[in-house]
ZAMARGU-4260 file (C-alpha; in steps of 0.2 Angstrom, whole numbers, plus 5000, padded with zeros to 4 digits):
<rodrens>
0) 4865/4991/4937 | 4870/4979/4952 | 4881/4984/4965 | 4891/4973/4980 | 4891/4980/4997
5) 4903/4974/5009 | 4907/4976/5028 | 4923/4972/5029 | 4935/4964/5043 | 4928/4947/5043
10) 4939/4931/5043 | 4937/4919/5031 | 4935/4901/5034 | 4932/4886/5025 | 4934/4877/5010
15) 4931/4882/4991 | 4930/4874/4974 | 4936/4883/4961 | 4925/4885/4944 | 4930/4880/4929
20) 4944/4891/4918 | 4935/4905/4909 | 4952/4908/4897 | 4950/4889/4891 | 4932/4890/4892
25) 4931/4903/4879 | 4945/4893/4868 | 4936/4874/4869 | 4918/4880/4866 | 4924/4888/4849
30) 4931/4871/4844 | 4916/4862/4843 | 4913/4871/4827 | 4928/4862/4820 | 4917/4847/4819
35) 4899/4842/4814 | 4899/4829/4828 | 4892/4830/4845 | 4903/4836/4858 | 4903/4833/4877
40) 4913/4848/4888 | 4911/4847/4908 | 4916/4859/4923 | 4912/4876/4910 | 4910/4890/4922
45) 4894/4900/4921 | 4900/4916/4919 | 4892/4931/4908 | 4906/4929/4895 | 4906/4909/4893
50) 4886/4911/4892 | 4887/4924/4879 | 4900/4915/4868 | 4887/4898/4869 | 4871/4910/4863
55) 4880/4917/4850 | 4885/4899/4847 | 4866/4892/4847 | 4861/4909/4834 | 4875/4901/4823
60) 4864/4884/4824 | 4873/4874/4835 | 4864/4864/4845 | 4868/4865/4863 | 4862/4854/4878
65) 4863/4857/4896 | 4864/4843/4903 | 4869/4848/4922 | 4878/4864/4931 | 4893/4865/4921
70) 4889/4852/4908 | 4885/4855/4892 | 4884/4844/4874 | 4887/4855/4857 | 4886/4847/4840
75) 4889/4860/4825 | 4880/4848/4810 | 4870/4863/4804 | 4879/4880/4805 | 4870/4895/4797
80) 4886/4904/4789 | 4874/4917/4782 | 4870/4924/4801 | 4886/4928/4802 | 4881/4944/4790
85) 4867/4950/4798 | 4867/4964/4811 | 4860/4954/4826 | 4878/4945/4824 | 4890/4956/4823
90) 4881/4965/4840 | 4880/4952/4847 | 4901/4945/4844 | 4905/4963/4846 | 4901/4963/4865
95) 4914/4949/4868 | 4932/4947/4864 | 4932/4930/4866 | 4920/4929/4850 | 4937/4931/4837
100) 4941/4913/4842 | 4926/4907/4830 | 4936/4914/4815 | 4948/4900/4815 | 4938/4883/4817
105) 4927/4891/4804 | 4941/4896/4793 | 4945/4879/4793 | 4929/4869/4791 | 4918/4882/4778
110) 4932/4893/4771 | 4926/4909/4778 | 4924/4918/4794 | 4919/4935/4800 | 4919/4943/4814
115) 4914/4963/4820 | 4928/4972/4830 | 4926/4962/4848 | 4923/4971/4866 | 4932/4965/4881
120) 4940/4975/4896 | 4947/4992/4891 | 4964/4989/4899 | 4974/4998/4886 | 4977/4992/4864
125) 4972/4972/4861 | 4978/4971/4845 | 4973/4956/4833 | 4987/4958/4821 | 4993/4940/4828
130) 4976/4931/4823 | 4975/4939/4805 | 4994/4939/4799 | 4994/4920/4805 | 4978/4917/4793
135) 4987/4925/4778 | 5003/4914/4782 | 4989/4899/4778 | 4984/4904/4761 | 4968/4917/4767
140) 4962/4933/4761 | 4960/4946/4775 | 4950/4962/4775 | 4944/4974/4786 | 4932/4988/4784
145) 4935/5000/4795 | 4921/5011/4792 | 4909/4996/4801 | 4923/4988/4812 | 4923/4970/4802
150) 4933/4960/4798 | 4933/4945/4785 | 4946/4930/4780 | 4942/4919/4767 | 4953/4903/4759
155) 4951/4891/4745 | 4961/4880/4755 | 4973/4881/4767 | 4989/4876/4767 | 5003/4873/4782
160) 5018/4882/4784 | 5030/4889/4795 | 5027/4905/4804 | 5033/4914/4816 | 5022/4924/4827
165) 5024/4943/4831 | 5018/4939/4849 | 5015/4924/4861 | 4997/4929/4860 | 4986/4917/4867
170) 4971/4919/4859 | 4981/4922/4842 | 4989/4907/4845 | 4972/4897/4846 | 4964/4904/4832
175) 4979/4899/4820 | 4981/4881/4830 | 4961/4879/4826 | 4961/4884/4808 | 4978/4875/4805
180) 4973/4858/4812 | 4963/4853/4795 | 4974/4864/4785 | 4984/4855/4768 | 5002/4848/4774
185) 5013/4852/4789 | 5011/4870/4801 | 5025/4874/4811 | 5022/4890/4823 | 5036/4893/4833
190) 5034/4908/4848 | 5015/4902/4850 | 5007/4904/4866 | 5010/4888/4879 | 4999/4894/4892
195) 4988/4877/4900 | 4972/4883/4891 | 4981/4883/4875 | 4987/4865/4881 | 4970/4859/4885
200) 4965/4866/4867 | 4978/4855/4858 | 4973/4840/4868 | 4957/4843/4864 | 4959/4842/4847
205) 4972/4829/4847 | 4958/4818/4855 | 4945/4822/4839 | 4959/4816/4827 | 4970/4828/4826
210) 4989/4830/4825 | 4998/4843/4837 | 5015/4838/4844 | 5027/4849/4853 | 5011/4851/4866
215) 5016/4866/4881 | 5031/4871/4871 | 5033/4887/4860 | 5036/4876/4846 | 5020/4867/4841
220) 5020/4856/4825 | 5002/4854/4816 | 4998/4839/4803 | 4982/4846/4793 | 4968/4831/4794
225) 4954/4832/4781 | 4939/4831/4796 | 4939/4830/4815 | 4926/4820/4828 | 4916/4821/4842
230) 4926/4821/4861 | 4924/4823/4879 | 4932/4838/4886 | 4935/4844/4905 | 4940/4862/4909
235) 4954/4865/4919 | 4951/4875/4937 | 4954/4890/4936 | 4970/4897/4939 | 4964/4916/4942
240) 4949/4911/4954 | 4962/4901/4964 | 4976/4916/4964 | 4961/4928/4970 | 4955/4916/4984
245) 4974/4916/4989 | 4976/4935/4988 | 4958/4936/5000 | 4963/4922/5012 | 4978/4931/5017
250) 4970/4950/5014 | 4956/4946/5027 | 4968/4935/5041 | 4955/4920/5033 | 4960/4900/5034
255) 4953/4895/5017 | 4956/4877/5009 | 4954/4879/4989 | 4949/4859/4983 | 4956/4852/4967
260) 4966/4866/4960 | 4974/4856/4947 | 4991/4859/4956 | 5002/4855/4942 | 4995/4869/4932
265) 4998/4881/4941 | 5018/4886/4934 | 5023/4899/4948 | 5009/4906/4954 | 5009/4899/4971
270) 5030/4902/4972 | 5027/4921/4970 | 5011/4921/4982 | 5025/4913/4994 | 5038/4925/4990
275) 5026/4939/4997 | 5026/4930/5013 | 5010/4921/5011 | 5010/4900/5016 | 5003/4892/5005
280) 5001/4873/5007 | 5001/4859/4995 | 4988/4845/5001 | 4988/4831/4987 | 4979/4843/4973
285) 4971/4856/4987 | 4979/4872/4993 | 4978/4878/5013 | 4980/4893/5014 | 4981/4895/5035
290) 4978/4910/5044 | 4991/4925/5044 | 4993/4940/5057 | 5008/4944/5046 | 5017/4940/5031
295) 5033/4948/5026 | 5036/4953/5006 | 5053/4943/5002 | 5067/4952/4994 | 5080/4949/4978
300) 5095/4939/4984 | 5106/4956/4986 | 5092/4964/4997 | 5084/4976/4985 | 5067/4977/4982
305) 5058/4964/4975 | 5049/4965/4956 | 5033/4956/4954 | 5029/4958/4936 | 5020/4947/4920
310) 5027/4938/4907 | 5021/4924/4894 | 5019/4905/4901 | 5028/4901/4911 | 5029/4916/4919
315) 5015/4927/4930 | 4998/4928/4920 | 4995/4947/4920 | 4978/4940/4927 | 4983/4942/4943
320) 4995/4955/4943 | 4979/4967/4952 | 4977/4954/4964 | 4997/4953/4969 | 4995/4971/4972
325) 4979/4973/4981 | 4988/4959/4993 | 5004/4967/4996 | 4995/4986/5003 | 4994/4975/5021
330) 5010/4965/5019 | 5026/4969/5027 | 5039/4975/5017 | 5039/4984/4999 | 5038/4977/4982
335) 5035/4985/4962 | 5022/4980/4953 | 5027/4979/4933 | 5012/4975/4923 | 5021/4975/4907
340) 5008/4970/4893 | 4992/4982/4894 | 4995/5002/4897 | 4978/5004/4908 | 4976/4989/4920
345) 4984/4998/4935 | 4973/5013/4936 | 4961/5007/4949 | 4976/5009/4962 | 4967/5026/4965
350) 4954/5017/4973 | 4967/5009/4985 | 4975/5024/4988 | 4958/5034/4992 | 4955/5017/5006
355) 4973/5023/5012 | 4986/5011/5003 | 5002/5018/5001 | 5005/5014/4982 | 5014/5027/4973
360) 5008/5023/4953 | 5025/5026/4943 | 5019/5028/4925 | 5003/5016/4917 | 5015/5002/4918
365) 5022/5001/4934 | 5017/5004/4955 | 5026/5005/4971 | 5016/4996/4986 | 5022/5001/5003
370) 5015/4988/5014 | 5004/4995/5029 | 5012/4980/5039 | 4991/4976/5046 | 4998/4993/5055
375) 4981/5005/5049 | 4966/4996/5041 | 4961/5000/5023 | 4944/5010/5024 | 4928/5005/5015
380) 4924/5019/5001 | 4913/5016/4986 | 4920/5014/4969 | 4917/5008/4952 | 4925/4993/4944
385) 4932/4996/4929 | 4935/4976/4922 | 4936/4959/4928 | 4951/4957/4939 | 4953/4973/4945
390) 4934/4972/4952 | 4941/4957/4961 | 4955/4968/4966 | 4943/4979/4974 | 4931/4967/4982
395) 4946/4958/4991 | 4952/4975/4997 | 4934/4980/5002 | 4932/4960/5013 | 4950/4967/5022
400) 4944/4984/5023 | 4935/4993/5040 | 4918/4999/5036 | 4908/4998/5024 | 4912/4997/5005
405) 4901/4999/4990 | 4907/4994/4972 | 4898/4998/4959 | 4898/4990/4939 | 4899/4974/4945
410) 4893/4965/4929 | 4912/4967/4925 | 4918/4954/4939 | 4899/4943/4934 | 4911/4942/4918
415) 4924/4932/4925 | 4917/4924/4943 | 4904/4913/4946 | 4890/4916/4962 | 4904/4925/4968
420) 4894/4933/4983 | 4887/4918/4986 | 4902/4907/4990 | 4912/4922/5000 | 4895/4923/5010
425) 4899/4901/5012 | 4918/4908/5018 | 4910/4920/5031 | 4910/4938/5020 | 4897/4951/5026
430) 4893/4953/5007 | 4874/4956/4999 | 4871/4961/4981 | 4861/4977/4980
</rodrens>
């Protein structure tokens, strides 16, 4: 196993492009299966996950063509359905949760889909209740045997309807949108997910034929279509990659200029970077990020502490909840951290506390970051990254750390970031992989 080690204290400087969104990525790639035409996506980011998703893909029989860094051609004419029983398949869906977005589109295309129990980052209970209920809602037949972990949906024929979904889930909200769109009749699903990715999906298949409307709301309206066609798709930036680069900017002093970011995607992600004292400025669709000797954490309008915390689009993707807290250990002033939707993503703040934060952990949910004002350095310790973006949290407090940091596990943040060490290195990082 790979580790990243890092001497911390450098200043980084220059400009950065950030890679395509991994959360769309995951979501348009299982689309092309909605079709037996050929497919065109552009700016996919080349992570471990998006790779994994497009060889399971290519063992379903979907031929896939690279055509450049990022660029890829799909066309789904010839999909062995029978794989999808075989033992080779279920290991290999069950080491990526972004593999239950193939039930849908294959719902909707062959009748049937099947899928083992996916992995993912252990962050606390990721339920799939969403996904399955909204299949039944449709007309499918749902099963799960828990003795092997699988579980299968079946339908004669779908048929629209109204539903209202337990949860905003994103990726629930996905599945039922794919296999609704060649469904019989009129789908209406009211709390769906409105998140950009889930917008780009829609759009997506709007632009092979389909009928969404009530895109970017929680009300989407879906007219079943008896087939889809071929399209050209571009991924968004993403939205996570740009947060972190903010977060490492103002972490390491650094003076960083972050190209084409897709500003108008971005909801309120750079209004709560600001609210924690950091500038960031718009530059047509760029972000500067200048240098800051301090920044100072705002407060509520009556002077009490402010309350960083995730919600649904359009509030703060619980993506970069870690990364708002690894920030605010050297900003001036205090803030709580309230990750509200998974039970073990704040645990690595014991790391940040062993490199001398002052971050008192209130229950699984909840942490208090005293800011150390730039007043005592973090220290570099080694550690362990326990998933994506709390990896991410970790390295950006290891590049504003003194000393040496090791961090170990690192194919969890391979998962989610591109050449990582390769472009902090561009920015001026003292980082090496080992």
């Amino acid at each position: 196993m790979s580790a990243f080690e890092i001497v911390g204290g450098n200043k980084l400087k220059g400009t950065v492009i950030p890679q395509g969104a991994k959360n769309e990525a995951l979501q348009v790639i299982c689309a092309v299966l909605l079709t037996a035409e050929k497919v065109d996506m552009s700016n996919i980011p080349e992570i471990v996950d998006v790779l994994k998703l497009i060889d399971l893909l290519k063992d379903m029989g979907v031929k896939v063509e690279k055509l450049g860094k990022g660029h890829y051609t799909f066309q789904a004419d010839n999909v062995d359905m029978e794989f999808l029983k075989t033992a080779d398949y279920k290991k290999k869906a069950a080491a990526l949760r972004g593999s239950i977005m193939v039930v849908g589109p294959l719902l909707a295309r062959y009748g049937k889909g099947y899928i083992p129990k996916p992995g993912g980052d252990k962050i606390g209970r990721r339920r799939l209740d969403t996904h399955f209920l909204g299949f039944q809602s449709l007309g499918a037949t749902f099963n799960y045997d828990a003795g092997d972990s699988f579980y299968s949906v079946e339908a004669s024929q779908l048929k629209g309807t109204y539903m209202l979904l337990d949860e905003a889930s994103v990726t629930g909200t996905a599945n039922i949108v794919m296999a609704a769109c060649m469904a019989e009749g009129t789908t209406t699903i009211y709390n769906a997910a409105c998140e950009p990715y889930l917008q780009q999906l829609c759009k997506m298949i709007n632009s092979m034929g389909g009928k969404i409307s009530g895109v970017g709301s929680n009300l989407l309206v879906i007219e079943g279509v008896p087939s889809l066609k071929g399209c050209t798709h571009r991924c968004l930036p993403d939205m996570i990659e740009i947060g972190s680069f903010i977060g490492m900017a103002a972490m390491t002093k650094g003076e960083i200029t972050i190209k084409d970011v897709g500003y108008e995607h971005l909801g309120v992600i750079p209004e709560i970077f600001r609210r924690m004292g950091i500038t960031v400025e718009r530059r047509g669709d760029d972000i500067f990020i200048p240098e800051h000797d301090h920044y100072e954490i705002d407060t509520f309008i009556d002077g009490s502490i402010m309350t960083i915390s995730d919600a649904p689009w359009p509030g703060f993707t619980p993506d970069l909840i870690s990364i708002a807290l690894v920030t605010a250990t050297q900003a001036r002033g205090s803030v709580l951290i309230h990750q509200k939707m998974f039970e073990s993503r704040l645990f690595f703040v014991d790391k940040l506390i062993d490199m001398g934060a002052q971050i008192i952990l209130c229950d699984p949910h909840r942490a208090t970051v005293i800011g150390l004002d730039r007043q005592s350095s973090l220290k570099g310790v080694t550690m362990t990254s326990p998933d994506i973006r709390a990896g991410v949290s970790l390295l950006i407090a290891a590049l504003g750390a003194k000393g040496k940091s090791v961090i170990h596990n690192i194919e969890q943040i391979d998962r989610g970031y591109q050449d990582i060490e390769t472009r902090l290195q561009a920015l001026g990082a003292d980082i090496k992989r080992i």
